[in-house]
PDB file with SEQRES, HELIX, SHEET and CRYST1 records, atoms N, CA, C and O in Angstrom:
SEQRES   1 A   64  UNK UNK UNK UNK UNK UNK UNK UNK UNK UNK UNK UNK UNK          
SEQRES   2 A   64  UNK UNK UNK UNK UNK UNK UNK UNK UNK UNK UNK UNK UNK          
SEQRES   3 A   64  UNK UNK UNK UNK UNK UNK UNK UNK UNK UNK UNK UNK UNK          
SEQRES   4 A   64  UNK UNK UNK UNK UNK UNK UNK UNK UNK UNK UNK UNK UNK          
SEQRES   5 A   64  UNK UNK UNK UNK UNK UNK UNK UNK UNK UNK UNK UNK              
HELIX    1 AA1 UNK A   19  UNK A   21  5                                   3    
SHEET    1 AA1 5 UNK A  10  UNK A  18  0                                        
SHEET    2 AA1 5 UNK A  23  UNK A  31 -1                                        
SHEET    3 AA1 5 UNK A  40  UNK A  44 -1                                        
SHEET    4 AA1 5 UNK A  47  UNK A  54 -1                                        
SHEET    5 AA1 5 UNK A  59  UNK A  63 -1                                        
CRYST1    1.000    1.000    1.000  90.00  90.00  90.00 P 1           1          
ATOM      1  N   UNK A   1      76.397 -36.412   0.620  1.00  0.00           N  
ATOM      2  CA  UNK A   1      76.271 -37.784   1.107  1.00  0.00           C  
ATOM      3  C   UNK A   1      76.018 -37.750   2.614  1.00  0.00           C  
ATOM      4  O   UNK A   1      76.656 -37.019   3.371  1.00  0.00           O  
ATOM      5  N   UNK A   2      74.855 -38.750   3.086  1.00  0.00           N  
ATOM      6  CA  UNK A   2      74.534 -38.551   4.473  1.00  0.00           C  
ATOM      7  C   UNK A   2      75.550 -39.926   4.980  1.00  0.00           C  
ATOM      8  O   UNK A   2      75.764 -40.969   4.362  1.00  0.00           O  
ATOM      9  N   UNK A   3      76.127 -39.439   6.486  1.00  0.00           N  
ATOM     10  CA  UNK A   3      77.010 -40.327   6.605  1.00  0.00           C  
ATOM     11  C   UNK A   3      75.758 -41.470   7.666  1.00  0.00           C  
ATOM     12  O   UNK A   3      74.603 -41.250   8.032  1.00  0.00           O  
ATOM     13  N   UNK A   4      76.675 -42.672   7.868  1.00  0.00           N  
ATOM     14  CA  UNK A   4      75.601 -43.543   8.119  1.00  0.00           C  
ATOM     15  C   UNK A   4      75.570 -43.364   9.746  1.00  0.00           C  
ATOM     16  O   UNK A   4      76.465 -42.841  10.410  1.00  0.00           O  
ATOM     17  N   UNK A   5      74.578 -43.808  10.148  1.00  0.00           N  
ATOM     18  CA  UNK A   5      74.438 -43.973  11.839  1.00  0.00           C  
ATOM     19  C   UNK A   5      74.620 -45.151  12.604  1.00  0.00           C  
ATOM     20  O   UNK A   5      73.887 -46.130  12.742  1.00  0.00           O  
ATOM     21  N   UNK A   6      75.880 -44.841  13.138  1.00  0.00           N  
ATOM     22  CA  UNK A   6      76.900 -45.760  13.923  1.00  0.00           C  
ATOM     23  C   UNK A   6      76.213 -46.248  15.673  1.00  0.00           C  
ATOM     24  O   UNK A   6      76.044 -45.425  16.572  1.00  0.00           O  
ATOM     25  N   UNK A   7      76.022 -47.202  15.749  1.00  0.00           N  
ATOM     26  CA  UNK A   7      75.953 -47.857  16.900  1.00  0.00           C  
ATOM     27  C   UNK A   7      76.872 -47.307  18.164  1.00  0.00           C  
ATOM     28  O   UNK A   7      78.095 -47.431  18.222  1.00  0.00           O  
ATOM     29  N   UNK A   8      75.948 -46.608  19.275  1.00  0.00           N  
ATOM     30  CA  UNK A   8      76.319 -46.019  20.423  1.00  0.00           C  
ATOM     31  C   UNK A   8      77.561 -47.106  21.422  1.00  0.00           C  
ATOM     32  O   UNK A   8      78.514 -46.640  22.046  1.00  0.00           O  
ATOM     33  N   UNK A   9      77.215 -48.545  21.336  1.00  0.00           N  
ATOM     34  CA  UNK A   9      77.913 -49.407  21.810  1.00  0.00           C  
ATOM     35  C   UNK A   9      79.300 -50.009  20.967  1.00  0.00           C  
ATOM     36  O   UNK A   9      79.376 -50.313  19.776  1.00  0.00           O  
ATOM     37  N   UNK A  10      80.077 -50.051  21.745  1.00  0.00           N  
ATOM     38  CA  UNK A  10      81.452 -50.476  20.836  1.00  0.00           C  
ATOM     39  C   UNK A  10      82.748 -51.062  21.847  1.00  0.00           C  
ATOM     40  O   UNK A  10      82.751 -51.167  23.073  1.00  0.00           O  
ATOM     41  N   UNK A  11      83.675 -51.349  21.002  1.00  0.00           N  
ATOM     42  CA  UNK A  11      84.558 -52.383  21.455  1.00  0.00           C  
ATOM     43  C   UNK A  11      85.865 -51.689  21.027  1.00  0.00           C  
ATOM     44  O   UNK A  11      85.910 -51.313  19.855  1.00  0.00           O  
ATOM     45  N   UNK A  12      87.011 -51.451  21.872  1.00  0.00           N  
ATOM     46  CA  UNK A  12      88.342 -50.969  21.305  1.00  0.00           C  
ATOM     47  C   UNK A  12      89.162 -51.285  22.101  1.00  0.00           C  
ATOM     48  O   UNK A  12      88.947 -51.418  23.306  1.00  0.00           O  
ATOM     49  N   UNK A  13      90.651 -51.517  21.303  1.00  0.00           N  
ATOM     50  CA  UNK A  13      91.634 -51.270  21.578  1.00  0.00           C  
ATOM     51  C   UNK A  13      92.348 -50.850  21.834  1.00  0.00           C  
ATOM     52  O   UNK A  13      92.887 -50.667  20.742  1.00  0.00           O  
ATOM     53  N   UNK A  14      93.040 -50.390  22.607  1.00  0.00           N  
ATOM     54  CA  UNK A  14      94.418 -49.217  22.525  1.00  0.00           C  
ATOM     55  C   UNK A  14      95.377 -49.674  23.351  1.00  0.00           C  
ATOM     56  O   UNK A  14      95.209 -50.034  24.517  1.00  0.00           O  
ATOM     57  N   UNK A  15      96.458 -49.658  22.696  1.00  0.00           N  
ATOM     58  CA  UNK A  15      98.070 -50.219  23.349  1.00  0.00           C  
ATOM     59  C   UNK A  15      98.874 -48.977  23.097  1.00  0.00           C  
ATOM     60  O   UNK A  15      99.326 -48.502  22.056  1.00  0.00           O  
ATOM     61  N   UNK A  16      98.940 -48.450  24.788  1.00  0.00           N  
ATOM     62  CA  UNK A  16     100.022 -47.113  25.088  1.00  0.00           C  
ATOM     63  C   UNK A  16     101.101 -47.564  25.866  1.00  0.00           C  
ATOM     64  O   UNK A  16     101.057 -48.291  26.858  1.00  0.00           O  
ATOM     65  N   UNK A  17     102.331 -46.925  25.168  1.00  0.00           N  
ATOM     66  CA  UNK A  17     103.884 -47.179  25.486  1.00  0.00           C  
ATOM     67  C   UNK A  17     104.333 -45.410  26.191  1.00  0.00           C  
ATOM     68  O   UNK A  17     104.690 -44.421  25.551  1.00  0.00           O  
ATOM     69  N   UNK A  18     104.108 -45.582  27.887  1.00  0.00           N  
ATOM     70  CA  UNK A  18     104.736 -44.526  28.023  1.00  0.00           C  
ATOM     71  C   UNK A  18     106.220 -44.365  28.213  1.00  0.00           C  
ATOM     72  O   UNK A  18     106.543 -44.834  29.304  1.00  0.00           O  
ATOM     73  N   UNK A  19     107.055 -43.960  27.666  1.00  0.00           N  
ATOM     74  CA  UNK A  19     108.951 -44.160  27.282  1.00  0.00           C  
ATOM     75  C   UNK A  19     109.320 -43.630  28.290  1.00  0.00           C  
ATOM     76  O   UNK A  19     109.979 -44.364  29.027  1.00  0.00           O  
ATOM     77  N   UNK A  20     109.086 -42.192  28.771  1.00  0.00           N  
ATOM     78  CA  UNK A  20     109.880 -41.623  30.011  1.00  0.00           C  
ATOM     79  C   UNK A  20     109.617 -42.701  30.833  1.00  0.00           C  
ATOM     80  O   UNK A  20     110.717 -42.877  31.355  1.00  0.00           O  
ATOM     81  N   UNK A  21     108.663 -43.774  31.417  1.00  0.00           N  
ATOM     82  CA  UNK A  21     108.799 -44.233  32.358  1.00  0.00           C  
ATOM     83  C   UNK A  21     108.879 -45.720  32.502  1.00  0.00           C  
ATOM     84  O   UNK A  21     108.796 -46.482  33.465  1.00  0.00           O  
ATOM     85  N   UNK A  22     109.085 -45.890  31.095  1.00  0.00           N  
ATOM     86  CA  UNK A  22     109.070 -47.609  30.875  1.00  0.00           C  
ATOM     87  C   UNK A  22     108.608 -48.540  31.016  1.00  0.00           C  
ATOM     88  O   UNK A  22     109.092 -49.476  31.653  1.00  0.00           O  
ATOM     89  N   UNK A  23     107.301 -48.518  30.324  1.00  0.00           N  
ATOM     90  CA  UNK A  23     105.859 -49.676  30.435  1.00  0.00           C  
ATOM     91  C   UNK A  23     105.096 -49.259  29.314  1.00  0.00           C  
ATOM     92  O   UNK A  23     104.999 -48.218  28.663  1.00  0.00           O  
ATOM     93  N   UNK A  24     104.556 -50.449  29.286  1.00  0.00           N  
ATOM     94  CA  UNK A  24     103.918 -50.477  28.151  1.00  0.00           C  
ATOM     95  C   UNK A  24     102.528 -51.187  28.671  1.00  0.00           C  
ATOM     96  O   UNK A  24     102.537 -52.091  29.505  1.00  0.00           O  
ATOM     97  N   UNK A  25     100.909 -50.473  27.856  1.00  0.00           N  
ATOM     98  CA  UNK A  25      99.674 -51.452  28.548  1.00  0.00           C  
ATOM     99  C   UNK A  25      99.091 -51.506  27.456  1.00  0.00           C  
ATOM    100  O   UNK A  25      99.429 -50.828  26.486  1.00  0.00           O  
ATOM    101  N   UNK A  26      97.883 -52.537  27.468  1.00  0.00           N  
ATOM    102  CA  UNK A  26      96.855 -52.696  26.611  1.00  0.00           C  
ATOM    103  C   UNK A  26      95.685 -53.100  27.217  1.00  0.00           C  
ATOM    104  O   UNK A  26      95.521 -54.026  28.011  1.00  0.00           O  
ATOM    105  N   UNK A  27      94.538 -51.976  26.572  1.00  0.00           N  
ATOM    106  CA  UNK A  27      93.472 -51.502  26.966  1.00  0.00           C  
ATOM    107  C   UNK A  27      92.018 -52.582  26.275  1.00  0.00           C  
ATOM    108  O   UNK A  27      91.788 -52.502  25.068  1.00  0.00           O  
ATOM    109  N   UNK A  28      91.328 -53.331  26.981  1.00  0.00           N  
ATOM    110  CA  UNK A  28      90.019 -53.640  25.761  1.00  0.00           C  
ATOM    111  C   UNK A  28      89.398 -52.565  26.838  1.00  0.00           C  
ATOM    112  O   UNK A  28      89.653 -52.203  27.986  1.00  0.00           O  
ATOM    113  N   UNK A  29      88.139 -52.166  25.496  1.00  0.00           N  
ATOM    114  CA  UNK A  29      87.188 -51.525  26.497  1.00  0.00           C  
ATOM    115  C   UNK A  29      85.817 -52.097  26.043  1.00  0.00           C  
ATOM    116  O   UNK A  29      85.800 -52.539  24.894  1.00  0.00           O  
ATOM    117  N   UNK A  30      85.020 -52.141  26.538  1.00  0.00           N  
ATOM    118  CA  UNK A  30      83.811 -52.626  25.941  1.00  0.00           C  
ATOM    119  C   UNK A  30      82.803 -51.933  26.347  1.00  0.00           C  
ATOM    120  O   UNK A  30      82.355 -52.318  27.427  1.00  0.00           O  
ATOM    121  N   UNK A  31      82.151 -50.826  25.754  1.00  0.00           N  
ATOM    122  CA  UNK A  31      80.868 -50.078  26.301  1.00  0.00           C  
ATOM    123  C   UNK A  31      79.473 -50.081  25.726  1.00  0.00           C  
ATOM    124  O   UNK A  31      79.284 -49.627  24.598  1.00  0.00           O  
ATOM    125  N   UNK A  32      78.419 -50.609  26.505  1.00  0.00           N  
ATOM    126  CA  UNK A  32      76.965 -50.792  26.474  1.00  0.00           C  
ATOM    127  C   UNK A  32      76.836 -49.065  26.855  1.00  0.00           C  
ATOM    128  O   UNK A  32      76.934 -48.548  27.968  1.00  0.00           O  
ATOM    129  N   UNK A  33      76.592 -48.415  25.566  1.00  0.00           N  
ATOM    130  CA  UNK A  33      75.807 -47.460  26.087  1.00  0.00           C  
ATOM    131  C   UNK A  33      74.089 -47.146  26.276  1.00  0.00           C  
ATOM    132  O   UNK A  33      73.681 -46.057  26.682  1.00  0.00           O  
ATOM    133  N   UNK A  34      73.499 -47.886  26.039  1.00  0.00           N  
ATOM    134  CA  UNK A  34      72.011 -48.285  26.326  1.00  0.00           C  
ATOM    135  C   UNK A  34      72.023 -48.551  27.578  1.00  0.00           C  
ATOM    136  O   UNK A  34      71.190 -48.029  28.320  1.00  0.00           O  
ATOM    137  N   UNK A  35      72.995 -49.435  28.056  1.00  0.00           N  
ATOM    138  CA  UNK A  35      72.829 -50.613  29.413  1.00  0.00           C  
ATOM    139  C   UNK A  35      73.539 -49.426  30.407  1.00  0.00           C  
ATOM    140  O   UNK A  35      73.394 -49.670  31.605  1.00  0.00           O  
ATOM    141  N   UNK A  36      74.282 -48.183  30.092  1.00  0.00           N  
ATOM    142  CA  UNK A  36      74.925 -47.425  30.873  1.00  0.00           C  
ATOM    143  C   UNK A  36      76.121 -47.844  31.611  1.00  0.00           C  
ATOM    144  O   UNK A  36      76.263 -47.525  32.792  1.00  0.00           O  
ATOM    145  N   UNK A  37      76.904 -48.476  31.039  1.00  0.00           N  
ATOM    146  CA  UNK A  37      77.892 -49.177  31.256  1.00  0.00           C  
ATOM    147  C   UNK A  37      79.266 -49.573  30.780  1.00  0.00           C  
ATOM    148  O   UNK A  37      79.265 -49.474  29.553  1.00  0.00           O  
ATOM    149  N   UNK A  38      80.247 -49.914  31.151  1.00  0.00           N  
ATOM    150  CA  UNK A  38      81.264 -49.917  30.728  1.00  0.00           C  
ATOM    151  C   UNK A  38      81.935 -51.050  31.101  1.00  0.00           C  
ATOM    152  O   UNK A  38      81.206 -51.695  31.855  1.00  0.00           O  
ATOM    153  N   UNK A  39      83.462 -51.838  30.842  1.00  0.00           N  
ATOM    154  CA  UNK A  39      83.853 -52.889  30.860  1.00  0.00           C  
ATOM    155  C   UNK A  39      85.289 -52.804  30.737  1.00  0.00           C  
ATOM    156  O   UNK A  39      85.606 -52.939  29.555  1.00  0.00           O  
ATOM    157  N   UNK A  40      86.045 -52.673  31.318  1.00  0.00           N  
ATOM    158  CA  UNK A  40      87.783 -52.662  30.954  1.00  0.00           C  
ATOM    159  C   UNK A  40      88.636 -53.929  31.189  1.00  0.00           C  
ATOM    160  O   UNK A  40      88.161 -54.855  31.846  1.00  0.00           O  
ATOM    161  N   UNK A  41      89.789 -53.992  30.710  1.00  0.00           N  
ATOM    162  CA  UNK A  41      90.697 -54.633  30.650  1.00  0.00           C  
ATOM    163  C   UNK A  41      91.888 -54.359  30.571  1.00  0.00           C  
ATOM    164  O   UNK A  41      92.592 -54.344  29.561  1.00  0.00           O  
ATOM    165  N   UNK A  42      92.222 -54.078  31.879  1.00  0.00           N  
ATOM    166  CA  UNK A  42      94.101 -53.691  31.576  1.00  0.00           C  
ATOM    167  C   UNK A  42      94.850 -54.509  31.818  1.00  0.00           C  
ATOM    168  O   UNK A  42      94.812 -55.246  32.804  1.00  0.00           O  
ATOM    169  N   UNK A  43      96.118 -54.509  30.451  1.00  0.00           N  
ATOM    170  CA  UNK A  43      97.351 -55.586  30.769  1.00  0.00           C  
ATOM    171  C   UNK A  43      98.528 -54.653  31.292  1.00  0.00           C  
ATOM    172  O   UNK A  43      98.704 -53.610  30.664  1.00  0.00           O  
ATOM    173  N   UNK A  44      99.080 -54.835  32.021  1.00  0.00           N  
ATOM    174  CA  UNK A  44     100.016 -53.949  32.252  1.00  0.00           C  
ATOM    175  C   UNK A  44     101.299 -54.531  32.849  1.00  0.00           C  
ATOM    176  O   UNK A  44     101.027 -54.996  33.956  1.00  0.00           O  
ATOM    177  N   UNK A  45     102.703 -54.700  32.520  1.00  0.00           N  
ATOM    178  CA  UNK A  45     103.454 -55.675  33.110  1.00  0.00           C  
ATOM    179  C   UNK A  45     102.981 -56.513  33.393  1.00  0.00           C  
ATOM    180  O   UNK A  45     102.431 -56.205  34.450  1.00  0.00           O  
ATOM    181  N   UNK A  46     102.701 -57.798  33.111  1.00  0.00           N  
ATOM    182  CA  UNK A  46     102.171 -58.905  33.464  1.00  0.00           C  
ATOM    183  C   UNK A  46     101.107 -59.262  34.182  1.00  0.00           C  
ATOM    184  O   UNK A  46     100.866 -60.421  34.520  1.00  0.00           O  
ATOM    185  N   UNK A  47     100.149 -57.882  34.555  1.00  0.00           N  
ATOM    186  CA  UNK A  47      99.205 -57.999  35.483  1.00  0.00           C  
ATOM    187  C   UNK A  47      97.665 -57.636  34.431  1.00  0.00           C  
ATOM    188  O   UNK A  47      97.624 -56.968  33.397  1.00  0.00           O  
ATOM    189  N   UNK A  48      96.801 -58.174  34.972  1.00  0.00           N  
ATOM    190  CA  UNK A  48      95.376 -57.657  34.828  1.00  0.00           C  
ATOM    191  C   UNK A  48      94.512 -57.401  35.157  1.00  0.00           C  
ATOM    192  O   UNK A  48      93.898 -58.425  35.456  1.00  0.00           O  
ATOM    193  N   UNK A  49      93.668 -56.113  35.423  1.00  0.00           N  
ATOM    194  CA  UNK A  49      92.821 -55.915  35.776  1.00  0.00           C  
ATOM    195  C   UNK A  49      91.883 -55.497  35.323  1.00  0.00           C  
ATOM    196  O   UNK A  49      91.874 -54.700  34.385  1.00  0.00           O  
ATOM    197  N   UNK A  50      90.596 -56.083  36.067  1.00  0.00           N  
ATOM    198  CA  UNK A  50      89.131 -55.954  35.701  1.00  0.00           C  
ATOM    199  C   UNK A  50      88.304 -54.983  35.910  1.00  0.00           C  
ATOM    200  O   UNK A  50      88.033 -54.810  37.098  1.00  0.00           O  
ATOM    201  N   UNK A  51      87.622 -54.032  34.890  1.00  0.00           N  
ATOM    202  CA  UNK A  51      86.788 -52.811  36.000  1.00  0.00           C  
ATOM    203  C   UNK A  51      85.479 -53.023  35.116  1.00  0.00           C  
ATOM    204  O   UNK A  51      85.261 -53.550  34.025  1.00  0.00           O  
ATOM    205  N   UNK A  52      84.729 -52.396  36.050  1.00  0.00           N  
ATOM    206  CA  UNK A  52      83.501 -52.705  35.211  1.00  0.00           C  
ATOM    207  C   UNK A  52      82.712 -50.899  35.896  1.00  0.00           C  
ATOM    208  O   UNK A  52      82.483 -50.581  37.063  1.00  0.00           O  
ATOM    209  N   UNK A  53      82.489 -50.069  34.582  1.00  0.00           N  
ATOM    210  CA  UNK A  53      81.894 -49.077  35.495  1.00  0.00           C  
ATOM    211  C   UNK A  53      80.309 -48.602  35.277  1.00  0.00           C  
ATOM    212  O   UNK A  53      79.771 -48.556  34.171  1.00  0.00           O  
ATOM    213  N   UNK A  54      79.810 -48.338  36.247  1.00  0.00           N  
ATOM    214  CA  UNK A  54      78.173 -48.282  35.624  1.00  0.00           C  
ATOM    215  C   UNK A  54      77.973 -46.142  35.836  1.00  0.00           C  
ATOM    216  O   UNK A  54      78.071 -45.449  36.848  1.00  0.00           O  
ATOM    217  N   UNK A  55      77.734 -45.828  34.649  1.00  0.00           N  
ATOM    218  CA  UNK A  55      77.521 -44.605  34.748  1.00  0.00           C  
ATOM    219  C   UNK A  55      76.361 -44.407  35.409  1.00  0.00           C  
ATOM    220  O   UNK A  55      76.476 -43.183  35.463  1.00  0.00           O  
ATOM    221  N   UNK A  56      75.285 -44.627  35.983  1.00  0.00           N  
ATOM    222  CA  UNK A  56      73.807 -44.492  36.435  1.00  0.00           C  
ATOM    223  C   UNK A  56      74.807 -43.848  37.980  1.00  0.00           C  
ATOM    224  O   UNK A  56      74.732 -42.673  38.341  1.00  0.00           O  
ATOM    225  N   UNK A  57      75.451 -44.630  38.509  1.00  0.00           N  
ATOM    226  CA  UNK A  57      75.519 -44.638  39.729  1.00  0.00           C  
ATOM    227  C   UNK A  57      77.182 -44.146  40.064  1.00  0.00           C  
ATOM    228  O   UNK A  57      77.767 -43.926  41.125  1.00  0.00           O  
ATOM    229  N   UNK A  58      77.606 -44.096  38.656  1.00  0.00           N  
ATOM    230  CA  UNK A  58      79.038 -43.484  39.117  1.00  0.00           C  
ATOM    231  C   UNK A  58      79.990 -43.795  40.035  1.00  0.00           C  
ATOM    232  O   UNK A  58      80.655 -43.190  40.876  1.00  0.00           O  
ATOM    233  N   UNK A  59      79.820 -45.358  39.476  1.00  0.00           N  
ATOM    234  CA  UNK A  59      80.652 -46.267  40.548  1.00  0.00           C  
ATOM    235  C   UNK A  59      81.790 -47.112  39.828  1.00  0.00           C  
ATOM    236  O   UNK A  59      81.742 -46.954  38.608  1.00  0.00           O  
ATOM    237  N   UNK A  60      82.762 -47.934  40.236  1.00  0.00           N  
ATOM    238  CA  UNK A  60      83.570 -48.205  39.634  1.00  0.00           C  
ATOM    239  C   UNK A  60      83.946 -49.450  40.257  1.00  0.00           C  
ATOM    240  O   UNK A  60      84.432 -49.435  41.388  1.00  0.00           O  
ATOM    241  N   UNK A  61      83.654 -51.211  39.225  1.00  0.00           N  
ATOM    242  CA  UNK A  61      83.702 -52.106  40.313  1.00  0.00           C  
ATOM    243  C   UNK A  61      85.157 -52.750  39.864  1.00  0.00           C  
ATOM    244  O   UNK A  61      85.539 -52.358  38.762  1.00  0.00           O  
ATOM    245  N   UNK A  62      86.018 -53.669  40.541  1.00  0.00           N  
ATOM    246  CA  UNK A  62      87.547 -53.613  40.651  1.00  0.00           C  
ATOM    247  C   UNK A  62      86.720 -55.489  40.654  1.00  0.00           C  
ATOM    248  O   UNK A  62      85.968 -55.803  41.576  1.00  0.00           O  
ATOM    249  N   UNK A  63      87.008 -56.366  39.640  1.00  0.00           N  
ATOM    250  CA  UNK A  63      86.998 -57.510  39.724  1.00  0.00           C  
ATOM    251  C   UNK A  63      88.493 -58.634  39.491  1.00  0.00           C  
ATOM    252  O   UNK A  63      89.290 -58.829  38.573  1.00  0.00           O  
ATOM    253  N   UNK A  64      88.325 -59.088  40.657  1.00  0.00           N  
ATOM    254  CA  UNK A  64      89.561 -60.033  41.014  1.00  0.00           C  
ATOM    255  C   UNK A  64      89.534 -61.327  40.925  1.00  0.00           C  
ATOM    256  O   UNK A  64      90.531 -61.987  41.219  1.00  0.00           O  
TER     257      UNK A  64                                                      
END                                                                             
């Protein structure tokens, strides 16, 4: 069976609890890999932040 061919661009979740140090975050990520690009979302103690990173240029933008 040939397995099927999955779309380079995608959307995930991940919620990590580190215990030794007591916090907990949750991650969206959203990556255009055509567009060379990337999109984050961290919750972390009550805070959030925005990154947006463009692989072409290997930069990393911090939106507030």
């Amino acid at each position: 069976a040939k397995l099927p061919i999955l779309s380079q661009n995608y959307h995930a979740t991940v919620s990590v609890s580190i215990v030794d140090q007591n916090y907990s975050m949750m991650i969206d990520e959203h990556v255009d890999y055509d567009g060379r690009r990337a999109a984050l979302t961290v919750h972390k103690e009550g805070n959030i932040e925005n990154l947006i990173f463009s692989y072409d240029t290997n930069e990393v933008f911090y939106i507030t």
